[in-house]
C-alpha positions in Angstrom: 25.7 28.3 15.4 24.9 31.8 17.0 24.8 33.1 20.0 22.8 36.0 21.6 26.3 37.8 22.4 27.9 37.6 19.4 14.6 44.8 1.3 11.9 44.3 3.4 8.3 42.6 4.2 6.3 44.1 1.0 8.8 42.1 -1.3 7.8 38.8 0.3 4.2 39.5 0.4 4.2 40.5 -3.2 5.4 37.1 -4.3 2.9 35.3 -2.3 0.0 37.4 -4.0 1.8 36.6 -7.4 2.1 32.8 -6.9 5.3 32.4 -6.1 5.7 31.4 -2.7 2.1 28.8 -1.5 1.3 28.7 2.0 0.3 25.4 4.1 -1.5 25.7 7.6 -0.8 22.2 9.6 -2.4 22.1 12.8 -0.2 25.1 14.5 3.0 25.2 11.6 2.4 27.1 8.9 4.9 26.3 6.2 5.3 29.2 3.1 7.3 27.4 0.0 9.8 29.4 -2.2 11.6 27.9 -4.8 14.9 27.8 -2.8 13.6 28.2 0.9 10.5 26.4 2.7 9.9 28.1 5.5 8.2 27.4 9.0 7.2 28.1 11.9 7.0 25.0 14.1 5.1 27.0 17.1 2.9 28.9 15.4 5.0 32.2 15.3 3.8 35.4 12.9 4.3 34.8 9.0 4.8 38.8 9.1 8.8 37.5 10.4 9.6 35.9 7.4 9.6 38.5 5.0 13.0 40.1 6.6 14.3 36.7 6.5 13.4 35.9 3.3 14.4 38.9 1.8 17.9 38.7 4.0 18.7 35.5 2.1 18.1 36.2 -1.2 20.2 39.2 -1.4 23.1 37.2 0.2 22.7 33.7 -1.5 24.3 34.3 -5.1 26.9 36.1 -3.6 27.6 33.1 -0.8 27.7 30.5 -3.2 29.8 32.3 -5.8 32.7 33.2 -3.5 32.3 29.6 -1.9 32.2 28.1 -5.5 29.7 26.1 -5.1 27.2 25.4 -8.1 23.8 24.1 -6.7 22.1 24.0 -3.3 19.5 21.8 -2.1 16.2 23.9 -0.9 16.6 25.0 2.9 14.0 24.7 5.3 14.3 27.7 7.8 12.4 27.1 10.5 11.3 29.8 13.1 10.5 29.7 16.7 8.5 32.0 18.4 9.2 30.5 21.6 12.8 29.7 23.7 11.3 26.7 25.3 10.3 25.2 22.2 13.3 26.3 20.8 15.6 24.4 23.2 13.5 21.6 23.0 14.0 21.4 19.4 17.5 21.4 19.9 17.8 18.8 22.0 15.5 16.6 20.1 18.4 17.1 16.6 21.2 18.1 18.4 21.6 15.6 21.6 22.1 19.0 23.6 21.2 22.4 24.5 23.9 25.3 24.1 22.0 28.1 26.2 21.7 31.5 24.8 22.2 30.5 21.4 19.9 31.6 18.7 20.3 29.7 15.9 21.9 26.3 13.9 21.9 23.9 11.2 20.6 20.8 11.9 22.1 18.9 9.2 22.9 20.3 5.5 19.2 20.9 4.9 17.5 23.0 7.8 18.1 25.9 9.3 16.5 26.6 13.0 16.0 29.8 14.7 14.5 31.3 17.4 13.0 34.6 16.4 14.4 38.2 17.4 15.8 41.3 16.2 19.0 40.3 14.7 17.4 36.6 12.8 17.4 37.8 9.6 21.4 38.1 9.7 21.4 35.0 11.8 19.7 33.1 9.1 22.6 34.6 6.6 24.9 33.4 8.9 23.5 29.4 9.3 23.1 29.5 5.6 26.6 30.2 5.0 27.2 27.1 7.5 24.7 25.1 4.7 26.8 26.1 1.9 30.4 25.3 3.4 29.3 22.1 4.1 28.0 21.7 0.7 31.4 22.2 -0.7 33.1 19.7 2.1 30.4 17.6 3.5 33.6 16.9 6.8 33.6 20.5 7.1 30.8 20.9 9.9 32.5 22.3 13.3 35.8 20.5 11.7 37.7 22.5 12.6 35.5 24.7 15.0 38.1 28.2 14.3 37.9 28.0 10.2 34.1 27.0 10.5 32.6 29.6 12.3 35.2 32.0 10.7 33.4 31.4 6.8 30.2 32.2 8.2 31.3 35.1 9.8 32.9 36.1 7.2 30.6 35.2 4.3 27.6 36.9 6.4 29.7 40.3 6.3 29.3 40.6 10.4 32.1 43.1 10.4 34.8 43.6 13.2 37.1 46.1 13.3 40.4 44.2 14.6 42.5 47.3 14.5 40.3 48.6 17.1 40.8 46.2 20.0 43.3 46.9 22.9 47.2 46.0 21.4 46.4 42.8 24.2 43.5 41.5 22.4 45.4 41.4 18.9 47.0 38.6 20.8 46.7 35.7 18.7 44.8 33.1 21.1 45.7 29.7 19.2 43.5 26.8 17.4 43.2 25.0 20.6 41.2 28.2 22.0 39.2 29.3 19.1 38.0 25.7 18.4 36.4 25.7 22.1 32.5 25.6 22.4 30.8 27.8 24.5 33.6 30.4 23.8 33.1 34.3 22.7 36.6 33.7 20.7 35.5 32.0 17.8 33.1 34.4 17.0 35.3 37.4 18.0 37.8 36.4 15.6 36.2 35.4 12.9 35.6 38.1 11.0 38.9 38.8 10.8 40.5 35.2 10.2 38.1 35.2 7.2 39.5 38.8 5.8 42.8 37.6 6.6 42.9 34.3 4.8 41.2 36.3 1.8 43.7 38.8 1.6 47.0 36.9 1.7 45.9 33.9 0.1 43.1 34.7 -2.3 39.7 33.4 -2.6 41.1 30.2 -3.7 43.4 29.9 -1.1 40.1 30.4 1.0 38.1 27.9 -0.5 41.1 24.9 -0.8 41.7 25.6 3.4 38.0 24.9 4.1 38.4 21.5 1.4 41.4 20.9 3.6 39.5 21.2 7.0 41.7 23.9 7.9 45.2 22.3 7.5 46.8 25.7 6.9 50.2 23.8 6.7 49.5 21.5 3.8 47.0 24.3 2.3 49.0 27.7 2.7 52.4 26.6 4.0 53.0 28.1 7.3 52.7 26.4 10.8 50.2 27.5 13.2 52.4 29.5 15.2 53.3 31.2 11.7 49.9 31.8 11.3 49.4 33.5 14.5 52.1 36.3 13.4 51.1 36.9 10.3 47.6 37.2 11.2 48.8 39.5 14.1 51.2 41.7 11.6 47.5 42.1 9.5 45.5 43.4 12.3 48.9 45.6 13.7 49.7 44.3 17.0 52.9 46.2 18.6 
């Protein structure tokens, strides 16, 4: 999931005109099929927003499922809200709950829902990252919460500098922390748990810690609180 704090259209409209994407008007959805996306838009948002998306998706998808090793997806409805209301009702019709300010999730392995704005098409990167874990370790979904949104972080290349932050804020804050919801930390250190695990470990060191949900001492054989150091050392806290 995403929150609010934390190539283009001529492409997409070219396949439509050659065939490759068909288009289906349902009262106010209009649905546009791609081989390995169906897209909609539930509330009858523009179709002009889903050439970014599209196009966003495609350039990141080989390259997600590669690193992730994972062989075959299932097609990905991405569905598009033009409005918050809707939105939030949506979620709380698949999820049980709204998580205010948030932009975008994956309801299940198969559907991708966002609320339209500036920064979707890298949202949609993001989620489908979410898609693809899970497809390597169905248990893998908020499981744990740090190493979760870490991979999609990481996978969807939304860079932070770590070396930047205050010599305080290099302070590792701890599993418990970044597996809370409705917490900036998860998605402030992401990015860097991700570059971290691939660095010292290896992309297969990577992809065995999200088989292992995350149990960095049976899967890369330190301790949490070894973690936390070496992690630390990476970024160069004093």
């Amino acid at each position: 999931m995403k929150s609010v704090s934390c190539v283009g259209l001529w492409v997409f409209l070219c396949a439509l005109a050659s065939g490759c994407g068909k288009s289906a008007t349902t009262g106010s959805m209009v649905e546009l099929d791609h081989p390995e996306f169906l897209f909609s838009l539930p509330d009858g948002g523009s179709r002009e927003w889903l050439g970014p998306i599209h196009d966003a998706l495609m350039a990141d998808r080989q390259r997600i499922t590669g690193h992730l090793q994972v062989s075959a997806m299932p097609k990905i409805t991405v569905s598009v809200w033009a409005g918050s209301a809707e939105f939030y009702d949506a979620m709380q019709g698949n999820l049980g709950q709204v998580y205010q300010g948030a932009t975008g999730y994956l309801n299940g392995p198969r559907e991708i829902c966002l609320l339209h704005g500036s920064r979707t098409p890298g949202e949609a990167v993001h989620e489908f990252a979410h898609a693809v874990s899970l497809a390597l370790n169905p248990r893998f979904g908020n499981n744990p919460r740090w190493l979760w949104e870490a991979v999609a972080i990481y996978e969807a290349r939304e860079v932070t500098d770590a070396s930047t932050w205050p010599n305080e804020a290099k302070r590792f804050p701890g599993f418990a922390s970044l597996n809370q919801y409705n917490s900036a930390l998860p998605y402030q250190w992401g990015y860097t748990i991700g570059r971290f695990i691939v660095t010292r470990y290896g992309d297969l060191g990577y992809v065995d810690l999200i088989r292992s949900n995350g149990d960095v001492q049976t899967t890369l054989g330190v301790s949490e609180s070894e973690f936390g150091s070496l992690i630390e050392a990476f970024i160069g806290r004093q």
